[in-house]
N, C-alpha and C positions, 0 to 999 in steps of 0.2 A: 504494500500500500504506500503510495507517494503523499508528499504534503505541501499544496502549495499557500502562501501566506502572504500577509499583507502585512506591513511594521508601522506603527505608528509612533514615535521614540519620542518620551516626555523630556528625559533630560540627554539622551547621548548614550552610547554604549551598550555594549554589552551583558547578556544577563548577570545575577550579583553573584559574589564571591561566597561560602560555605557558610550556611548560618543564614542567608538571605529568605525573604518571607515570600512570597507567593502569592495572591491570590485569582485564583482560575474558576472561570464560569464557561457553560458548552449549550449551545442551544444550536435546534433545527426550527428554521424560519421556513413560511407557506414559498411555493417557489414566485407564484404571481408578485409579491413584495419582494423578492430577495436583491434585488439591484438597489432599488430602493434603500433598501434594511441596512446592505453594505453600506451605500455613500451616509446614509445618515448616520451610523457607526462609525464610519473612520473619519469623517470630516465635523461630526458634533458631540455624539456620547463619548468615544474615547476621550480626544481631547478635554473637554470639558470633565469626565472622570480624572484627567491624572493632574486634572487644574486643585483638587480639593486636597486637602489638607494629609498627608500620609501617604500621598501617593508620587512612587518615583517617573515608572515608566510603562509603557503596554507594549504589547506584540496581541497581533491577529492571526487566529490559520484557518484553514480551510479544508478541511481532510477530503481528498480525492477518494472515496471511498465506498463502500458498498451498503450503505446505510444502514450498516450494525452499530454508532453510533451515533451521536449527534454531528452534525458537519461542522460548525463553529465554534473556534474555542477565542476565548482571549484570555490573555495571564496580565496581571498586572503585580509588580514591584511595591512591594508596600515598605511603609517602615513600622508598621506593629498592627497587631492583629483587632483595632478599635478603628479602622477606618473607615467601615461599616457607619460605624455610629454618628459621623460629624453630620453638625446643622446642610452643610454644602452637600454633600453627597446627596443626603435627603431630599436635596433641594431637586436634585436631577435625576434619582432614583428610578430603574423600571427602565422598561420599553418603548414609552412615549406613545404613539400612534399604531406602535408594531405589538402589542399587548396581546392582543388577541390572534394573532400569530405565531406567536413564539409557543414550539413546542420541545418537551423533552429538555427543561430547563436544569443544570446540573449546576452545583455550585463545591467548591472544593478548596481547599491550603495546604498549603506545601511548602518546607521551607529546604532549601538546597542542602545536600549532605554531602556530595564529594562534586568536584570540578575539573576537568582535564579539559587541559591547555596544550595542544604542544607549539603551541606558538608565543606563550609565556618564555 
């Protein structure tokens, strides 16, 4: 199975170093929106998500895939696991227009345990 992606980089760089937080959400949107779903994701909700308070940076993918899971993922960089909770987040939280759409919503954390570099 291939992956192809979309990056949307809040501050620069590469994913974090060992100890880094994580947090990842995976949804499959209706296809009639899905162009849609994207540009308003990579050009308003992401951004506007890694604008709030805790938040480092995103990446977008897109699994080429046989529909055993959801096709969309994004990970986002945090700096602690309450990022959830800010007034700002709140303020943008959800799907917007795409709500009723959005299926197979998965939500997840992860924080990095090992990193191989060989270009370090």
């Amino acid at each position: 199975m291939g992956c192809s992606f979309a990056t949307v980089t809040c501050t620069g760089g590469a994913m974090g170093d060992e100890g880094t937080l994580y947090f990842m959400i995976t949804v499959d949107i209706d296809p009639e929106v899905e162009d849609a779903f994207n540009h308003w994701y990579d050009t308003k909700h992401m951004p506007e998500t890694c604008a709030c308070p805790g938040f480092v940076r995103g990446w977008r993918f897109r699994a080429e895939h046989d529909g055993e899971h959801p096709r969309y993922c994004a990970i986002y960089e945090v700096e602690h696991d309450r990022v959830l909770e800010t007034p700002e987040l709140n303020a943008i939280r959800g799907f917007a227009q795409f709500t009723e759409r959005v299926r197979n919503l998965e939500r997840h954390w992860f924080r990095t345990i090992f990193v191989h570099d060989p270009g370090a």
